[in-house]
Structure formats: structure tokens, C-alpha cells
N, C-alpha and C positions, 0 to 999 in steps of 0.2 A: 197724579197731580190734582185729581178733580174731588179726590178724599175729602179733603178739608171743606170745601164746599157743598160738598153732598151730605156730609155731617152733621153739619150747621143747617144745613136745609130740611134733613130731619128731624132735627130735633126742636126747630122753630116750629112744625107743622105735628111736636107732640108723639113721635115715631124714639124715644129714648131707647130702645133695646136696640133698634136698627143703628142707630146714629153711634148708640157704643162701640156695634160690630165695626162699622164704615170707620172710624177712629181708632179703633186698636190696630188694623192694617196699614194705615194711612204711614207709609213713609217719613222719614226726615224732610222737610221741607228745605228743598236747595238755594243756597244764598245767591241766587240769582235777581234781575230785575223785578220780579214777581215774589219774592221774600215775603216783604210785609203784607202786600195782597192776602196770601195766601197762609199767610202768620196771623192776621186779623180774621180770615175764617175759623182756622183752626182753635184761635182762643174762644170765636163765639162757642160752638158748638163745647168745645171744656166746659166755659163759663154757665152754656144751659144744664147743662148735664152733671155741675158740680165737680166732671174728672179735675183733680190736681196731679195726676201720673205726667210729666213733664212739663208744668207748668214752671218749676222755678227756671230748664234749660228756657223756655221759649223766651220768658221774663228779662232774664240775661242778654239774649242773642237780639231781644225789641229797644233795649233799654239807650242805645247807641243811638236808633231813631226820633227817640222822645219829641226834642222838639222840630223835625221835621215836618213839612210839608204835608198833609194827608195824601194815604197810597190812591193811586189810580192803576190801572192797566190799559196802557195806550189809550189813557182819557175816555175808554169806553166803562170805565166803574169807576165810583169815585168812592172811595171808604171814609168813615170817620178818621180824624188824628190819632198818629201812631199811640200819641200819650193818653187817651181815650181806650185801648187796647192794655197797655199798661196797666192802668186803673183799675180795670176788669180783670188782671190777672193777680194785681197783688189785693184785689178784697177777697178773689180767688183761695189766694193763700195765709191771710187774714193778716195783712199787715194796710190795715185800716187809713194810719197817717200816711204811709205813703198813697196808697188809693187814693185818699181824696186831694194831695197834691197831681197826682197823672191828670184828674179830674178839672182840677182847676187850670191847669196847664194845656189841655183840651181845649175848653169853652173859651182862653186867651186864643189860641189858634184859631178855630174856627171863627168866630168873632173876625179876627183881622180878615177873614177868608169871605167872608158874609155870609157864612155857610151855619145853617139849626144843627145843633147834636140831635141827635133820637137815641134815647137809650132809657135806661133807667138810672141816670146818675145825673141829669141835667137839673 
């Protein structure tokens, strides 16, 4: 379970060999409470590292969330909007127009949320 975040953690701190290994292992993420949580890691670390290898499944499986609420886990994380993840997966896969719709559907949420995006798409 901790795959996706250790990924992402490498590969934010510049470790791309390690974070590829830590991701090729990394399990199906279970549709449980913690889903997108752990769906919004999993895309950072694709999105640093460029993988598209299960990008379009994840894309699919986020796409129900769009405009939901930003993931938390028990209010102790609070992630960007689902549709902010989105965004990231389909420039990922280079379908540009919808990217920067997830994008703008993002910063509507957050906005109502009072909440800054940090990213590279704000």
C-alpha cells in the first residue's frame, strides 16, 4: 500500500531508477476509502517519471471522481482535486483538451474550497 507514496517520494527528491523499481511492484491500488488517496500518489510519481504503463486504467477508474471533493485520509492529508489528478494523467497521455478541462475544473473546486493548487498547471 505504501508503493505509491514511496514512488512519488522518490522521484520528487530525483531517485528515477529507485521510484521506477518501487512502481513496477506496486500492486493494483484497492477500491477502497483510500482509492484516490493513493491514486493521486501513484499518478504523481507516473506523471514525474513520464511512465504511461497503466495510465489510461487509472484515468478510467479516477474519472467517476472528477468533480468530487479533494481526497483526504481521515482529514490527516489533504490532496489536491481528484480533477487536478486527471489533468495530470491525460497530458500524461497527451490528450491536451481534455487536460486542461480536468485543469480548470480543478482550480473551480479548489476555489470554492479556499484552498491554492501547487502544481505546474495553475
Amino acid at each position: 500500500m505504501a508503493a505509491d507514496l514511496l514512488a512519488a517520494s522518490l522521484a520528487a527528491a530525483g531517485q528515477a531508477d529507485e521510484a521506477r523499481r518501487v512502481l513496477a511492484q506496486a500492486l493494483p491500488i484497492r477500491p477502497d476509502y483510500f482509492f484516490k488517496v493513493f491514486a493521486t500518489f501513484r499518478t504523481m510519481a507516473m506523471v514525474a517519471l513520464a511512465e504511461t504503463k497503466g495510465a489510461e486504467e487509472l484515468y478510467a477508474s479516477l474519472l467517476p471522481y472528477r468533480d468530487g471533493l479533494p481526497p483526504s485520509s481521515g482529514f490527516t492529508v489533504a490532496l489536491r482535486p481528484v480533477a487536478y489528478t486527471l489533468g495530470e494523467l491525460a497530458a500524461l497521455l497527451g490528450r491536451d483538451d481534455e487536460a486542461a478541462a480536468h485543469f480548470a475544473r480543478a482550480a473551480t473546486i479548489a476555489q470554492r474550497w479556499n484552498s491554492p493548487l501547487t502544481g505546474r498547471h495553475e
